[in-house]
C-alpha positions as a Markdown table, in Angstrom:
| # | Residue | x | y | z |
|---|---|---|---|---|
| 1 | Unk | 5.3 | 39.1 | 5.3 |
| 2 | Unk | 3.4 | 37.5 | 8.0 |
| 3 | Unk | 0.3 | 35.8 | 7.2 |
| 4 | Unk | -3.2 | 36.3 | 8.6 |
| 5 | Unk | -3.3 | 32.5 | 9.7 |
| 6 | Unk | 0.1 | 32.9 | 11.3 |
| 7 | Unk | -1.0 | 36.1 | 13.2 |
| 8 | Unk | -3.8 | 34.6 | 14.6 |
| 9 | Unk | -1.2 | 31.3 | 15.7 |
| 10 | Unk | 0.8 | 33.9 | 17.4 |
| 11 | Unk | -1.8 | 35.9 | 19.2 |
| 12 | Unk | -2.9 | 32.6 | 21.0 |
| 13 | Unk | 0.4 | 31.6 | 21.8 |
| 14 | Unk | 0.7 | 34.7 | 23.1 |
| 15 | Unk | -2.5 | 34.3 | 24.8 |
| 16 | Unk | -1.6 | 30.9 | 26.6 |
| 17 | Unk | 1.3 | 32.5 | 27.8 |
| 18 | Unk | -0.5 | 35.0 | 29.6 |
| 19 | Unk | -0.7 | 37.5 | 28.2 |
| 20 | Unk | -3.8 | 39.8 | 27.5 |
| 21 | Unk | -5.2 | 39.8 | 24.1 |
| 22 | Unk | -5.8 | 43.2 | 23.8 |
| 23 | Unk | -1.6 | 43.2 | 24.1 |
| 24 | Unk | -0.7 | 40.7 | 22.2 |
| 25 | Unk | -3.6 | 41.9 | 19.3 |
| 26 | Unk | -1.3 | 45.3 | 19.5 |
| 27 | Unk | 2.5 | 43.5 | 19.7 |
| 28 | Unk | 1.8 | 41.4 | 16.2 |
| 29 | Unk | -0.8 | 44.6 | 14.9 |
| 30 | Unk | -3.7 | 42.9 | 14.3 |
| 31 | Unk | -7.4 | 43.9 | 15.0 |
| 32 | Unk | -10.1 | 41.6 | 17.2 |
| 33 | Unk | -12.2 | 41.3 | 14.3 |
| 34 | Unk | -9.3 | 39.6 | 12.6 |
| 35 | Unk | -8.4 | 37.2 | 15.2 |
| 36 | Unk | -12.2 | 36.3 | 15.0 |
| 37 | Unk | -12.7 | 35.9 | 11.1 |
| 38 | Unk | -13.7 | 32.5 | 10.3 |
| 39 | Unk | -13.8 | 31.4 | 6.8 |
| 40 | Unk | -17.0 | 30.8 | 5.2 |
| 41 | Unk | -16.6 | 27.0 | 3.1 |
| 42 | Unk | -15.6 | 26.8 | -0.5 |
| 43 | Unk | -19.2 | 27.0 | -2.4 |
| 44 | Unk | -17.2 | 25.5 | -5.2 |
| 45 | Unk | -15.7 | 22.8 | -3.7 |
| 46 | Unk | -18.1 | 20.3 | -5.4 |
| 47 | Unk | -17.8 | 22.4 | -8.8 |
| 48 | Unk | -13.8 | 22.1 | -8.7 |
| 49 | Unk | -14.1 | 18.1 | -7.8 |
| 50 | Unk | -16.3 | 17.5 | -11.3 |
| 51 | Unk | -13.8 | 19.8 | -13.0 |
| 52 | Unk | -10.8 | 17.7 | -11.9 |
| 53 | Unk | -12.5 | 14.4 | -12.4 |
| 54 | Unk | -13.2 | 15.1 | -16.1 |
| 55 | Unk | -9.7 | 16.7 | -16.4 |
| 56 | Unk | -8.1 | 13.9 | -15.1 |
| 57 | Unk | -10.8 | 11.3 | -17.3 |
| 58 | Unk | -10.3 | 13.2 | -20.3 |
| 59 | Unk | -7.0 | 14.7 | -20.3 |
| 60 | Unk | -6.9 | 16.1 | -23.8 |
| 61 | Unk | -10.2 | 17.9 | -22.8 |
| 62 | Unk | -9.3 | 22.3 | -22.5 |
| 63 | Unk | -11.7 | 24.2 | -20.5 |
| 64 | Unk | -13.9 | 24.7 | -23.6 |
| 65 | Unk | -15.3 | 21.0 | -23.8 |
| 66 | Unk | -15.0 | 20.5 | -19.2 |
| 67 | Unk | -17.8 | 23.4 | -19.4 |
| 68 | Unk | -19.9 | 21.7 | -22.2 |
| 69 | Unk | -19.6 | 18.4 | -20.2 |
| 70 | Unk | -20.8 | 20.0 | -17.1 |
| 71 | Unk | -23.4 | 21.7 | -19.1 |
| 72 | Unk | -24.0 | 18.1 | -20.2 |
| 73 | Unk | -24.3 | 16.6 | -17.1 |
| 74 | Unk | -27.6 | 19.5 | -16.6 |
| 75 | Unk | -25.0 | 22.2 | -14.4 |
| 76 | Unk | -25.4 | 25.3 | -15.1 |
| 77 | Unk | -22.3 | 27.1 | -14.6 |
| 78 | Unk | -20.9 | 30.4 | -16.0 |
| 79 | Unk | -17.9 | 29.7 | -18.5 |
| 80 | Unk | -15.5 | 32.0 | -16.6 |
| 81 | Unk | -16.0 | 30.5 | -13.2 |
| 82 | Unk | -15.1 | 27.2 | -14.6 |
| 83 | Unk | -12.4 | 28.5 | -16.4 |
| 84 | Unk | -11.3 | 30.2 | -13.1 |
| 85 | Unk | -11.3 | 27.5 | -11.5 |
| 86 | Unk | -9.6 | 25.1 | -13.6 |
| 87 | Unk | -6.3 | 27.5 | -13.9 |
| 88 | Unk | -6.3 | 27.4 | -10.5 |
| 89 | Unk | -6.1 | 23.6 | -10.1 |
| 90 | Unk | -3.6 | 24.2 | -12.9 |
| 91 | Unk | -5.3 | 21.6 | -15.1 |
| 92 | Unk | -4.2 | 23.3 | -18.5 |
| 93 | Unk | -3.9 | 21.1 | -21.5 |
| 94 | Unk | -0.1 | 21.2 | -22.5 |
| 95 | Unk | 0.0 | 22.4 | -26.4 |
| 96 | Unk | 1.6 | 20.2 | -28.5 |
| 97 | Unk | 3.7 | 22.1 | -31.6 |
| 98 | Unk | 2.3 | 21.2 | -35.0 |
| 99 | Unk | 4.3 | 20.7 | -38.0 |
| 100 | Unk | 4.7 | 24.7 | -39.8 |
| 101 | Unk | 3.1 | 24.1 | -43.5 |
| 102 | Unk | 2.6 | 26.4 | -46.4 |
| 103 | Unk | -1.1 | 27.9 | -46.4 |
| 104 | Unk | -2.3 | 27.2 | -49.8 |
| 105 | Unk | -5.6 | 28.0 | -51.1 |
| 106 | Unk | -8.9 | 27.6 | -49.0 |
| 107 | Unk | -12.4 | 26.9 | -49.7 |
| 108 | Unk | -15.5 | 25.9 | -48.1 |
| 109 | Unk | -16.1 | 22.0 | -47.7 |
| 110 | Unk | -20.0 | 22.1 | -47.5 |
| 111 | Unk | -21.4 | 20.3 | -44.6 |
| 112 | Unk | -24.9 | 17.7 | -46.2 |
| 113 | Unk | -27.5 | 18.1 | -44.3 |
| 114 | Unk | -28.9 | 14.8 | -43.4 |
| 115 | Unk | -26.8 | 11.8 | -42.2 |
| 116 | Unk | -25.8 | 9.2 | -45.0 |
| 117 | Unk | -25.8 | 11.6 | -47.5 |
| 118 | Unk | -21.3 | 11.6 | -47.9 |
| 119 | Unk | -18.9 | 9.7 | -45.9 |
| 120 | Unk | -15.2 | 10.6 | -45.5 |
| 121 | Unk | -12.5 | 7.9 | -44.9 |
| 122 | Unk | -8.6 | 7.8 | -44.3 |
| 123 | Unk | -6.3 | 5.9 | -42.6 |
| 124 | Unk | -4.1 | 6.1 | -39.5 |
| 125 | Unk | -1.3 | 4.3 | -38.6 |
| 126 | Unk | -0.2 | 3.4 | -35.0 |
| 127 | Unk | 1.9 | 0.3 | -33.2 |
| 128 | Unk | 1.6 | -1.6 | -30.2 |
| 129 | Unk | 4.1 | -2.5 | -28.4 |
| 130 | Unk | 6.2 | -5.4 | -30.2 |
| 131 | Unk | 6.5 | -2.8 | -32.9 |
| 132 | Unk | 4.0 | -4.4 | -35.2 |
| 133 | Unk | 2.0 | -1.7 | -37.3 |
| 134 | Unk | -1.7 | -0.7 | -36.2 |
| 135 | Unk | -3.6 | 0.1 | -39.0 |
| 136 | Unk | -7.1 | 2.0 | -37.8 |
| 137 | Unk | -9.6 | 2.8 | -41.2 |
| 138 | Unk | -11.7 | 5.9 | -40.1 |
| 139 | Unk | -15.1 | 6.3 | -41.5 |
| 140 | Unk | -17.0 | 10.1 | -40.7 |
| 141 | Unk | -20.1 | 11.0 | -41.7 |
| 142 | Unk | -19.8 | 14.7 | -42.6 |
| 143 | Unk | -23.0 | 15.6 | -41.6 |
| 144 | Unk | -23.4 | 14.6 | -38.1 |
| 145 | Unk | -19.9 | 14.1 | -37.0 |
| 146 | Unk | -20.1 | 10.3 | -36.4 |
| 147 | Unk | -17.2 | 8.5 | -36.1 |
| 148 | Unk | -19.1 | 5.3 | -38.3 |
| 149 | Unk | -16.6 | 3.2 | -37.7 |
| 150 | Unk | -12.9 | 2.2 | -37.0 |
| 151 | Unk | -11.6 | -1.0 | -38.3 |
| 152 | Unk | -8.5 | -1.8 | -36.8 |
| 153 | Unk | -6.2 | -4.2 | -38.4 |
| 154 | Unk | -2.7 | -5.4 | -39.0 |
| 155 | Unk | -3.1 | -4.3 | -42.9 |
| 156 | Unk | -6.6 | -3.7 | -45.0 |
| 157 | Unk | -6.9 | -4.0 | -48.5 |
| 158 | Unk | -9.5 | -2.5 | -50.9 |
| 159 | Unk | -10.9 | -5.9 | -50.4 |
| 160 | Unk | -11.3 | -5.1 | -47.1 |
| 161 | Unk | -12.9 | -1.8 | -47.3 |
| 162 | Unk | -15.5 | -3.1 | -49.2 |
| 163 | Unk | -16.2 | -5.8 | -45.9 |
| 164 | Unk | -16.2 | -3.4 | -43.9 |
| 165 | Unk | -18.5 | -1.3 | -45.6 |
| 166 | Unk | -21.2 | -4.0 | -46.6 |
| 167 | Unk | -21.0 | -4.8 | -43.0 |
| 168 | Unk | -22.0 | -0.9 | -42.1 |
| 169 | Unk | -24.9 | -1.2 | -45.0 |
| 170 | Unk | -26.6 | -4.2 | -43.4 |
| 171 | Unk | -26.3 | -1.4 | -39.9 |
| 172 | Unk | -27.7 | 1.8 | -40.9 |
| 173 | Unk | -27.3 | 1.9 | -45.0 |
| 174 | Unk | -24.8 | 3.5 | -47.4 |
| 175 | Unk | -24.1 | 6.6 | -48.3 |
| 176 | Unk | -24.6 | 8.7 | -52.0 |
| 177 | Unk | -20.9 | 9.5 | -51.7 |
| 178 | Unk | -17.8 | 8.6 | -50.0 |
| 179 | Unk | -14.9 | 10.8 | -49.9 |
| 180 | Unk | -11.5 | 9.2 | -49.8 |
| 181 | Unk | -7.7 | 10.5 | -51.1 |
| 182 | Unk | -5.8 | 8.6 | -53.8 |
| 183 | Unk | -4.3 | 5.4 | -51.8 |
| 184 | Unk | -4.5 | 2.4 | -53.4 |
| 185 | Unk | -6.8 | 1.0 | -51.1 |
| 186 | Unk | -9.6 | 3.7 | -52.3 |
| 187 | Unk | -9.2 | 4.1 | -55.4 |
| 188 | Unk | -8.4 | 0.1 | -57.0 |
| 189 | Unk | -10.1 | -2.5 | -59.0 |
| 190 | Unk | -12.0 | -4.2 | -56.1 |
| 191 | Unk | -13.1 | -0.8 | -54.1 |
| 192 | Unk | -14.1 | 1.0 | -57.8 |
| 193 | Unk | -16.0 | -2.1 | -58.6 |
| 194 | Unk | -17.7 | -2.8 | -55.0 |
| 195 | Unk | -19.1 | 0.8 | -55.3 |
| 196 | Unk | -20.3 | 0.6 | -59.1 |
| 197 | Unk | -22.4 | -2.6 | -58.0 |
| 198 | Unk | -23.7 | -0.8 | -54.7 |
| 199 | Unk | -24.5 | 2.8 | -56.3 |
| 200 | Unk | -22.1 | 4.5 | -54.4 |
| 201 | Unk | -19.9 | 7.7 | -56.0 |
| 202 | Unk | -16.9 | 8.0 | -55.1 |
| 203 | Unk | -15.1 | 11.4 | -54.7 |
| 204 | Unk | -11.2 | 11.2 | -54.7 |
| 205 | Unk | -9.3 | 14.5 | -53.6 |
| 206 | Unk | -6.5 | 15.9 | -55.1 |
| 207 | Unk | -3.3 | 14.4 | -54.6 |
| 208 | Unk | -1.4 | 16.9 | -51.6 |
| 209 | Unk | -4.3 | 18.7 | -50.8 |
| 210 | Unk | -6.1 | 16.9 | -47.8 |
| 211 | Unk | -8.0 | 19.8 | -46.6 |
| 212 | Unk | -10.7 | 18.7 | -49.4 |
| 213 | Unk | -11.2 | 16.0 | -47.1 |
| 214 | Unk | -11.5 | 18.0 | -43.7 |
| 215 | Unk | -13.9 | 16.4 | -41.8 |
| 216 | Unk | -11.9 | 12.9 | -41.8 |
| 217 | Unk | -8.5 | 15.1 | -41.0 |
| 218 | Unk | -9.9 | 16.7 | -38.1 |
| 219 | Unk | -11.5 | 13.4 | -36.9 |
| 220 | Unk | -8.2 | 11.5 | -36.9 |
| 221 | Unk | -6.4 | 14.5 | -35.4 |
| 222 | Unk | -8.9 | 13.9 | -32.2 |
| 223 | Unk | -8.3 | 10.4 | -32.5 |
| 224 | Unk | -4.8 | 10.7 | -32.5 |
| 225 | Unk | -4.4 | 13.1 | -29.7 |
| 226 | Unk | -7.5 | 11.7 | -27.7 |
| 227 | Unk | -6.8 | 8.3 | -28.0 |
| 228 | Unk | -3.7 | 6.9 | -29.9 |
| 229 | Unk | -1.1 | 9.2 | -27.9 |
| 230 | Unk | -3.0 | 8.3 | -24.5 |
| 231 | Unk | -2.8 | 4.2 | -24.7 |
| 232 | Unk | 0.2 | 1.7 | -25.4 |
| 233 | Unk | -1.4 | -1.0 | -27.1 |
| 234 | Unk | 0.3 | -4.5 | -26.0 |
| 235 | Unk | -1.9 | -6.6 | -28.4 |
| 236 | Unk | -3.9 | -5.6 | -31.5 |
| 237 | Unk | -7.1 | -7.0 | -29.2 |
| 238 | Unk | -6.4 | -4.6 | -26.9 |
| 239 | Unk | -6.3 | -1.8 | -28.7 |
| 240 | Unk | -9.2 | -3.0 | -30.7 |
| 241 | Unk | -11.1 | -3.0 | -27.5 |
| 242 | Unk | -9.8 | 0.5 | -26.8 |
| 243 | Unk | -10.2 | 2.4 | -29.8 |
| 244 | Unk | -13.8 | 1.3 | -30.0 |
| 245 | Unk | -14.3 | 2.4 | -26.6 |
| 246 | Unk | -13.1 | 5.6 | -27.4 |
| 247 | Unk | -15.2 | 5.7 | -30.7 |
| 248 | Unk | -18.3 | 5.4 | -28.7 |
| 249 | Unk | -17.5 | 7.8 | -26.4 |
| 250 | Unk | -16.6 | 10.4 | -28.9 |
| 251 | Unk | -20.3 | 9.8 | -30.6 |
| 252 | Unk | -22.1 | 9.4 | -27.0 |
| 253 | Unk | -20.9 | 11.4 | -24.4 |
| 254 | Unk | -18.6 | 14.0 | -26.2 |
| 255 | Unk | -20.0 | 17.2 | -27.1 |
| 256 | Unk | -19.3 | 19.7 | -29.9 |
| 257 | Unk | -19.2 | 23.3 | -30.2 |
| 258 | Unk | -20.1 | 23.0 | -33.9 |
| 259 | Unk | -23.0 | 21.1 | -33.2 |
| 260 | Unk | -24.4 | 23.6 | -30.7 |
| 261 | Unk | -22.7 | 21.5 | -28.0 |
| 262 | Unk | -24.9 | 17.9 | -28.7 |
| 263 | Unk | -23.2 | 14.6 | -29.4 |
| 264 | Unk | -23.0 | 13.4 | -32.9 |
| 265 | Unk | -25.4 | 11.2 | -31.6 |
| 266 | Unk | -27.4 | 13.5 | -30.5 |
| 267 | Unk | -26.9 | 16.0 | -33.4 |
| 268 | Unk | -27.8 | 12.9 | -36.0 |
| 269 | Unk | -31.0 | 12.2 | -33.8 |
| 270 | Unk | -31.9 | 15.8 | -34.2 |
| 271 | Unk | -31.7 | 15.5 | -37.6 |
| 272 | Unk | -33.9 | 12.8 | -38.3 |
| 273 | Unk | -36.5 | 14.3 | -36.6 |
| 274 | Unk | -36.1 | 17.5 | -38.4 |
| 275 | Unk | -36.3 | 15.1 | -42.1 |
| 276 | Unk | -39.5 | 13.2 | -40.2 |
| 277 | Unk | -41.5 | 15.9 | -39.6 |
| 278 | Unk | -40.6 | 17.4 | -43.3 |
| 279 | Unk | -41.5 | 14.0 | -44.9 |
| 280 | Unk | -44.9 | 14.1 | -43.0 |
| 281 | Unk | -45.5 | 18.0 | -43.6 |
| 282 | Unk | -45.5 | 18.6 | -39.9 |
């Protein structure tokens, strides 16, 4: 099949040759109107360059969170356009296949509703590149999403927890109650007594059931796909330097569907207004 673009090629070659157009229009069946179409320009053309330049910035990013960016940025856009446009610039995230596990039993985990009210923490283990284990301590706060820190070592021990979290205290305060599973990093002598001295309860989950501990799990899953698969980390400075990087720009610039599409940042702002005006009567 012939294409317009070629039809119009020939009817001028045709042309040059010449031959009449009103002939050459009839040998290759094509109308005047046709042979005088000119395009109008790509409206989107500006749209489809933001949509590849996030893709290609944030490459674990699916159409979902490149419209709340844009929507970020103050575009309005409809969803479907962007989404048209992205499959056409075949930008589509490439799935990767979890792990099949048994469904057990579900409940609720109850989101507070001011920041510093329950922190969640875990662990998660990379290497760079000598094969040397990277071991990143992840600290969420449930309510607002924050990634509150990541300490990124060669090993941390309950001793270290505790560092790391008097060092948060003196930044923004401690929490009622930190969530952690049953390593021996949370749950020993020094980490038991750091929080009896400070006030702080902890809450251990049961052993095989991390979906008491949710908020953390999803976290590292984003940290994991968003940032651990995306970097090879030649030193532990480097990938110091990256996964903080990455940390702010998950509580910055990142936005949520389960926050209404805000930043944490944003989200924990919002809520501290919201306690303000309650503890003024406004």
């Amino acid at each position: 099949m012939v294409t317009a673009p070629a039809r119009r090629l020939l009817v001028r070659s045709m042309v040059e040759k010449g031959m009449s157009e009103r002939r050459a229009l009839t040998v290759v069946r094509m109308s005047a109107s046709a042979l005088r179409y000119e395009p109008r320009a790509d409206r989107t053309a500006e749209l489809r360059e933001q949509i590849a330049a996030l893709a290609h910035r944030h490459r674990r990013y699916g159409v979902g969170m490149i419209h709340l960016k844009l929507r970020q940025k103050g575009l309005v856009v409809n969803h479907k356009r962007v989404e048209r446009l992205y499959q056409e610039a075949g930008l589509q995230v490439r799935c990767r296949k979890r792990k099949k596990v048994p469904v057990g039993e579900r409940q609720p985990l109850l989101r507070p509703s001011a920041a510093n009210e329950v922190w969640s923490m875990d662990f998660v283990f990379d290497r760079t590149a000598e094969g040397r284990v990277v071991k990143c301590l992840t600290i969420v706060d449930d309510a607002t999403h924050e990634a509150v820190a990541i300490e990124v070592e060669r090993a941390i021990s309950g001793q270290g927890v505790s560092r790391v979290l008097d060092r948060l205290a003196m930044q923004r305060g401690l929490p009622r109650v930190i969530r952690t599973d049953n390593g021996k990093e949370f749950c020993g002598k020094a980490m038991v007594a750091w929080a009896y001295e400070k006030g702080v309860a902890l809450r251990l989950i049961e052993p095989g059931k991390p979906n008491q501990n949710a908020y953390v799990e999803s976290f590292n899953g984003r940290l994991r796909d968003g940032c651990l698969n995306e970097h090879w980390f030649p030193t532990l400075l480097h990938a110091r330097t990256s996964i903080e990087s990455w940390r702010r720009d998950y509580n910055e610039e990142r936005p949520k569907r389960a926050l209404g599409g805000l930043t944490p940042a944003q989200y924990a702002a919002q809520l501290a207004t919201k306690k303000d005006n309650i503890s003024t009567g406004l």
